[in-house]
N, C-alpha and C positions, 0 to 999 in steps of 0.2 A: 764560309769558315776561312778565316786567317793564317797562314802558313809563315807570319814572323814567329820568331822563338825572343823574347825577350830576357834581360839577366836577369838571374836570380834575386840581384840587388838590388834590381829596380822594382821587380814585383812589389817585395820587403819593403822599400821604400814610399811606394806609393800607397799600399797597405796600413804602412804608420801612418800617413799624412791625410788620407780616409778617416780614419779611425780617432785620431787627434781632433779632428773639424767635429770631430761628434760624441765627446764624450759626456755630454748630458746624458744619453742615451744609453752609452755603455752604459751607464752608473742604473740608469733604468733598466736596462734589458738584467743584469745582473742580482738586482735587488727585486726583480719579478719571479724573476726564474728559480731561486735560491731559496726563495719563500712558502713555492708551491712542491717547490721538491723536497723540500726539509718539512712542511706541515703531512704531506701526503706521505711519504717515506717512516715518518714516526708513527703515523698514524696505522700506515701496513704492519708496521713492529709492532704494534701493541695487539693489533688485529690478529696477528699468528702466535700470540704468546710470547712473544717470543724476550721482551720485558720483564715479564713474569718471572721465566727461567734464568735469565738473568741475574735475576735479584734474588735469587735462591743460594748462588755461590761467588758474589758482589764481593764479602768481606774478605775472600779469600786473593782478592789484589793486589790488601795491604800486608797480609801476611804469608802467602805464598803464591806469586805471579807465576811458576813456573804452573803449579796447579789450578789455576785460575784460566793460562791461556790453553790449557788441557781440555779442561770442561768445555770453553769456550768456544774452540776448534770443534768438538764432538757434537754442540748445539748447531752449530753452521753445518752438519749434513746431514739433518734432520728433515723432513719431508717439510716441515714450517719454514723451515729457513730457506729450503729452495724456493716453497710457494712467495715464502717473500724476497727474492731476487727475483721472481721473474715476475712481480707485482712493482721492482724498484725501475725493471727494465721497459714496462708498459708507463709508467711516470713519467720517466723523461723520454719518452718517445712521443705520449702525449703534449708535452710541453717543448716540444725539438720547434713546429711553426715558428715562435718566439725568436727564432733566430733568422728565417726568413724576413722579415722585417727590414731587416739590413740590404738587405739586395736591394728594397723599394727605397730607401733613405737615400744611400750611395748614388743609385740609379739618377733621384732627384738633387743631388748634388752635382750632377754632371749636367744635367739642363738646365740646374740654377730656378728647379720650385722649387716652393717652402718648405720646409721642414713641421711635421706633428705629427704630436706624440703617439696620433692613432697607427702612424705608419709600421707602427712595431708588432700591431697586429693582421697583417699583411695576410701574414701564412693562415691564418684561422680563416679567411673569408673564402667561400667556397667550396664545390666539392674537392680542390686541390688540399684542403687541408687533410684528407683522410687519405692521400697518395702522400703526404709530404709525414705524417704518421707511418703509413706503412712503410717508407723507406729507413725511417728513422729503427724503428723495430728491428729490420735487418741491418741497417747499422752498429746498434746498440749490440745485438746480439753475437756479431763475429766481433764486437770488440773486445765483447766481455768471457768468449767462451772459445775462441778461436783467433788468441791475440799475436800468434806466430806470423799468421799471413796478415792481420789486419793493416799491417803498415805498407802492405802493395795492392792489399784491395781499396784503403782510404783513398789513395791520389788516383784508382786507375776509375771512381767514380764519385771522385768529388764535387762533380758540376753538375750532378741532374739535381739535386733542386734547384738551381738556376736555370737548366734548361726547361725542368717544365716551369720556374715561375714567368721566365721571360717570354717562351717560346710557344707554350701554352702545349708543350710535348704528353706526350703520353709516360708512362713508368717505363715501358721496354723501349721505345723509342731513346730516352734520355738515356738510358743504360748503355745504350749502343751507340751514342754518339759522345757519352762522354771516354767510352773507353775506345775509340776512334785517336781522342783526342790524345788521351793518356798516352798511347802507340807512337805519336808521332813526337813528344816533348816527355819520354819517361823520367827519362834523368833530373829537369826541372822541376817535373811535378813532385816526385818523392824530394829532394833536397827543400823544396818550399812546404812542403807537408811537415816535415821535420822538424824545422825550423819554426814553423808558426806555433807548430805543438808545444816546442820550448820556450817561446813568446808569449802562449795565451797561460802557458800554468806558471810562468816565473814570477808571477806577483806573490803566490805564495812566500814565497823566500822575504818580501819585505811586512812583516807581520801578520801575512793570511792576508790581510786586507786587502791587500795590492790583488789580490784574485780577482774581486770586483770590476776592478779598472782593466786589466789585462787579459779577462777571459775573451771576452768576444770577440778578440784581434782577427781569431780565426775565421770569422765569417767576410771581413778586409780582405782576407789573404783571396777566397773564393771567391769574392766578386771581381777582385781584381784579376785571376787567371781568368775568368768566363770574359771579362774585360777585351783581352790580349788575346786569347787563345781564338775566343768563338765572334766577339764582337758583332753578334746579330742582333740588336734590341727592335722589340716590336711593343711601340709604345702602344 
């Protein structure tokens, strides 16, 4: 392991310039991703009723919203509506590999092989894809339900999927060496956690569409601290 600390700006910088070299790919990773979570996510709503009761009190949006997000609010703590957040939460957990992809893209960017398109499916091959699931699950889950701490838990274990893609680590292994990691450069990793967060969702602001292009920065950001911080690739 490495014991430079590199700037903040360079991270960012080198992040953008990853990410730029590869935006076919964004554009792909984004229009994959997007499609299976939006057909599966509708499809969990309609699966819990949840459509249904919807459209029971729909017309009351145009003519009284305050009564409308009353009902609305009372349908989301409905035992359906739970079972379907935590059917939204096993969705993109199941579809989180999709992002490992990028480590192997990146990775072959820096030895100068080729690039295809299969590499985006990276995270699905092997039994690594049901540790790369299960981390996700715990990811998803203190994001979405315990979002007080999530922004010191994200940076203090943002590199075990890279350490087991790279390293071929175990789950508690990568646990404990990425929060090794986090120990020695905390300040960096929360400021660059931040910041990519703000990077990967600001496309929003340019008609929604800019989402597509800008979401996956975040996975730039990740290869490039495992880059800097751990620098051990085992080709």
């Amino acid at each position: 392991m490495t014991t430079q600390k590199p700037e903040i700006g360079k991270i960012l910088t080198e992040a953008y310039q990853y990410w730029m070299r590869t935006l076919p790919f964004q554009l792909m990773f984004t229009v994959i991703y997007f499609s299976i979570y939006m057909f599966a996510a509708m499809y969990a709503f309609r699966y819990y009723g949840l459509f249904e009761e919807i459209q029971k009190f729909q017309n009351l949006f145009y003519s009284d919203s305050s009564a409308f997000l009353t009902k609305y609010a009372e349908l989301m703590q409905t035992e359906n509506a739970l079972n379907f957040s935590i059917a939204v939460l096993i969705i993109k957990s199941v579809i989180y590999p999709l992002n490992i992809g990028f480590l192997k893209i990146y990775r072959k960017l820096d030895i100068g092989a080729p690039l295809e398109l299969s590499d985006l499916f990276a995270g699905f091959r092997g039994y690594h894809f049901l540790i790369f699931v299960a981390f996700a699950l715990i990811w998803n889950f203190i994001n979405n339900y315990l979002f007080i701490i999530s922004l010191i838990w994200m940076p203090m274990f943002l590199l075990v999927p890279a350490l087991i893609f790279f390293k071929n680590y175990n789950f508690f292994d990568a646990f404990k060496l990425s929060f090794q990691v986090f120990n020695k450069n905390a300040l960096l990793m929360i400021v660059v956690v931040l910041a990519s967060i703000v990077i990967s969702f600001s496309g929003i602001i340019v008609f929604f569409f800019g989402l597509f292009v800008t979401f996956p920065f975040w996975n730039a950001v990740n290869y490039v601290l495992y880059k800097h911080l751990i620098a051990d690739f085992e080709e």
